[in-house]
C-alpha positions as CSV (number, residue, x, y, z in Angstrom):
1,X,0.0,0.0,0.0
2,X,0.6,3.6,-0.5
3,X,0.0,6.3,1.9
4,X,-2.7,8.6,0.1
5,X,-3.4,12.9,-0.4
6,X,-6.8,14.0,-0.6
7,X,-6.3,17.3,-2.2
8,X,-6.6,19.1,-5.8
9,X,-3.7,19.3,-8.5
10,X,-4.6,23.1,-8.3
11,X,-4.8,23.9,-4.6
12,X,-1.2,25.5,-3.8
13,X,-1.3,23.7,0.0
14,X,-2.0,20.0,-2.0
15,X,1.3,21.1,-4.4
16,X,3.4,21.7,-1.0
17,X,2.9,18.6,0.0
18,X,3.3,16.7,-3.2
19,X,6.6,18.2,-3.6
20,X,8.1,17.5,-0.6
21,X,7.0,13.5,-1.0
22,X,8.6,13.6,-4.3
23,X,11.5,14.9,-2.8
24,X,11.6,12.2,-0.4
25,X,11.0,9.5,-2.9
26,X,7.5,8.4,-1.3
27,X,5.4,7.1,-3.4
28,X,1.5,8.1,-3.2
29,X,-2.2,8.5,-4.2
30,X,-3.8,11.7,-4.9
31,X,-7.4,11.3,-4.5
32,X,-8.9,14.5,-5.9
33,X,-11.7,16.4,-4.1
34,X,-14.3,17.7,-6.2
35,X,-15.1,21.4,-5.4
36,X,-18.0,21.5,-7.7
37,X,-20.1,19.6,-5.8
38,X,-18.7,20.8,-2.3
39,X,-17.2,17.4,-1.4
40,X,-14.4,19.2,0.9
41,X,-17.6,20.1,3.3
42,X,-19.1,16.6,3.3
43,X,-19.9,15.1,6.5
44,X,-17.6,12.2,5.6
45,X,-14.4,14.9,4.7
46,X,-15.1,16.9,7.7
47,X,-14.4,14.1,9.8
48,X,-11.0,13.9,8.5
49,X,-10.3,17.3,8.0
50,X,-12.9,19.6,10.7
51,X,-12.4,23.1,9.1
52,X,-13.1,21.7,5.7
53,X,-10.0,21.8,3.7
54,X,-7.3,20.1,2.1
55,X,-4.9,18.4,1.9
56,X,-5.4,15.4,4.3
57,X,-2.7,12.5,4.4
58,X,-4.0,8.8,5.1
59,X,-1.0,6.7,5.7
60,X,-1.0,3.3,4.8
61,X,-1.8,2.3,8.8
62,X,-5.0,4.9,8.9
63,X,-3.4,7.2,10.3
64,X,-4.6,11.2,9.1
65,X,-3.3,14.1,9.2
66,X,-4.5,17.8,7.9
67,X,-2.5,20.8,7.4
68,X,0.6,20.9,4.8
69,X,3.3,22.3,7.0
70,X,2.3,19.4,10.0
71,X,2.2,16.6,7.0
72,X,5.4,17.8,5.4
73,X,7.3,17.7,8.1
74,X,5.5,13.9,9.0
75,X,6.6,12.8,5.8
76,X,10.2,14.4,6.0
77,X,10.6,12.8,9.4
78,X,9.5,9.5,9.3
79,X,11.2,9.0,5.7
80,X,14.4,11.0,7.1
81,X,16.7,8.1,5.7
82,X,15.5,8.6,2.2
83,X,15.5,11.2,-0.4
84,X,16.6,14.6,0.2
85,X,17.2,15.4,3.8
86,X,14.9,18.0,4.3
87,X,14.7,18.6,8.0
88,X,17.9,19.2,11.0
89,X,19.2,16.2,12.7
90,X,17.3,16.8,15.7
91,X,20.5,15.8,18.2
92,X,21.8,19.5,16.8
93,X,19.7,21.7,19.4
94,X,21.2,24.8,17.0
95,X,19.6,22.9,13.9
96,X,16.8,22.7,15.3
97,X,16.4,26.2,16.6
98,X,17.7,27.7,13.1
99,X,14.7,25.3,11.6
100,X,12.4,26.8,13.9
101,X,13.1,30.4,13.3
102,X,13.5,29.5,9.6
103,X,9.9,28.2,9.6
104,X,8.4,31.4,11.9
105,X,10.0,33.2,9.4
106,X,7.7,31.8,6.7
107,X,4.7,31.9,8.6
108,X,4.4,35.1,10.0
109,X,6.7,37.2,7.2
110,X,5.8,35.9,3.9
111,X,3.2,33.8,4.1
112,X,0.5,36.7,4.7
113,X,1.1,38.9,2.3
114,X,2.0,37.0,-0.6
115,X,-0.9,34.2,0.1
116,X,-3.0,37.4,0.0
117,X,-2.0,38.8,-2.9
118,X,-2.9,35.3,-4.4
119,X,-6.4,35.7,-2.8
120,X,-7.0,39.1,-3.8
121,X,-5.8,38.5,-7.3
122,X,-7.0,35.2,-7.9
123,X,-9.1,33.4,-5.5
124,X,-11.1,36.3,-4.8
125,X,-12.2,36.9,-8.4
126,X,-12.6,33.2,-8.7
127,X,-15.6,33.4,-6.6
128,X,-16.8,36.6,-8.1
129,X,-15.4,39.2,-5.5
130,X,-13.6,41.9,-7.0
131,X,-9.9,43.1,-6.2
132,X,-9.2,45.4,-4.0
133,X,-6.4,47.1,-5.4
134,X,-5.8,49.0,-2.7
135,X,-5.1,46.4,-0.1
136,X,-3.3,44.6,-3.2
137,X,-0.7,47.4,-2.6
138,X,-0.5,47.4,0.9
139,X,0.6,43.4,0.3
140,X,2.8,44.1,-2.4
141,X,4.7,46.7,-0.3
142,X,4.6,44.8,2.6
143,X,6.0,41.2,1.0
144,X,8.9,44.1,-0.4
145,X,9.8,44.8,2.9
146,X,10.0,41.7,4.3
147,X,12.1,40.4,1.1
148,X,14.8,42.8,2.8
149,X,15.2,40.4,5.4
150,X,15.3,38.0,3.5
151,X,17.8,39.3,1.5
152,X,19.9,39.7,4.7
153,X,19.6,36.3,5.4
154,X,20.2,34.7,2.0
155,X,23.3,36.9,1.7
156,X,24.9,35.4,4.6
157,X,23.9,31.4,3.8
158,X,22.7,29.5,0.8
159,X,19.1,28.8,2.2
160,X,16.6,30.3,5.0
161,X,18.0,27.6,7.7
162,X,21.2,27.5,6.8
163,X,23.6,26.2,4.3
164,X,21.3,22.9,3.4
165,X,17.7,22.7,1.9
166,X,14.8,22.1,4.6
167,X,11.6,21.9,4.3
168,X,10.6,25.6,5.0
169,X,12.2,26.7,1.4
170,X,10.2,24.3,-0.2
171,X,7.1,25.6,1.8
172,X,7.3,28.8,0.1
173,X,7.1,27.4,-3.4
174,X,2.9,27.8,-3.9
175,X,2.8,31.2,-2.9
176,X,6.1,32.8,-4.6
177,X,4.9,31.6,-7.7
178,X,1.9,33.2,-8.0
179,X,2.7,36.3,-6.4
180,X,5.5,36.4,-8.7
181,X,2.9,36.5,-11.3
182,X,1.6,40.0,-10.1
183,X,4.7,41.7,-8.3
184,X,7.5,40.1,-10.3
185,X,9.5,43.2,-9.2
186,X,9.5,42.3,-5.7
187,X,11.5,39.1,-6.2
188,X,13.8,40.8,-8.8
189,X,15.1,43.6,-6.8
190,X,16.3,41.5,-4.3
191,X,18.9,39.3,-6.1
192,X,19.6,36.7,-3.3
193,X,16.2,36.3,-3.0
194,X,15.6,35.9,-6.5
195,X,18.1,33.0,-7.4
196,X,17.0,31.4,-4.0
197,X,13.3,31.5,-5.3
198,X,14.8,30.7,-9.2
199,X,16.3,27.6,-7.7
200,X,13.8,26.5,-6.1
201,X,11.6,26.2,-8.6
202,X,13.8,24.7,-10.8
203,X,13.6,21.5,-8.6
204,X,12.4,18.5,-10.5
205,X,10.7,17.8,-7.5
206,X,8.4,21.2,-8.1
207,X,8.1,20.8,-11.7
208,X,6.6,17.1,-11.2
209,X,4.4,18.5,-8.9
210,X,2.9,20.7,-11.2
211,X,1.6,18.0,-13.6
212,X,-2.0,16.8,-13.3
């Protein structure tokens, strides 16, 4: 058996989590969720998943899990002695604490803003709500000002955690690309940022994940 994602090949979180299993060499099952008919708020999917949402893992033992940062870092754990190593040995307590700020960083400093200019640009008009170009800004300029961190940081060390790939730089993957799409000059005024984020999606492991 397989462990299985219930997810879409379009939703950015269900992409995260694909990438980082090809990246470990896991094989899976992507059992798609049909939005049209509201499937994700089914009595049966809201048992797995209470809010609604995807992705959900079900590993081969039953086990579930919702939430792509939690599963990713599931799957990079209990595969740790295969593929890419994509999380800190966690007898380094400075690994580990770089990790940690690593993945705060992502959470609280890019996450928002460009997740929200991927909402206000194309989610939102998706479901018929119009743009508001205003707040568009206010996330553009923001996601600029944090890329100045992150320029500090990516000019001191090849990735957010430290000299080796983790799973946090991969998290950022959905997101950058489509707000890359709309506020390209964000990304390209910050060079270290920019061949980080270039890399990145030049992973094999990104690419496959983009195919239906």
């Amino acid at each position: 058996m397989v462990l299985t994602i219930i997810g879409s090949p379009m939703s950015t979180c269900t992409r995260r989590v694909k990438t980082v299993l090809i990246e470990k060499g896991v094989e899976f099952t992507l059992k798609p969720i049909d939005w049209s008919v509201g499937e994700h708020k089914t009595e049966a999917h809201l048992q797995l998943q209470p809010f609604g949402q995807i992705p959900v893992l079900i590993d081969e033992d039953g086990f579930t899990l919702f939430e792509s940062r939690a599963i990713t870092r599931y799957i990079a754990s209990k595969y740790a002695n295969q593929g890419t190593k994509l999380l800190p040995d966690p007898s380094d307590a400075k690994a580990v604490a770089l990790f940690e700020q690593a993945a705060s960083i992502e959470q609280a400093n890019f996450d928002p803003n460009a997740s929200g200019i991927a909402y206000e640009k194309v989610f939102h008009p998706m479901r018929g709500i119009p743009t508001d170009e205003k707040r568009f800004q206010y996330l553009v300029d923001t996601l600029n000002s944090k890329l100045d961190g992150y320029e500090r940081i990516l000019s001191k060390q090849k990735y957010l955690a430290g000299d080796e790939l983790t799973i946090v730089d991969l998290w950022h993957l959905p997101y950058a690309e489509m707000s890359e799409k709309f506020a390209p000059q964000v990304y390209e005024s910050h060079p270290k940022v920019n061949a980080w984020y270039k890399a990145l999606k030049e992973r094999p492991s990104w690419i496959k994940a983009n195919e239906a």
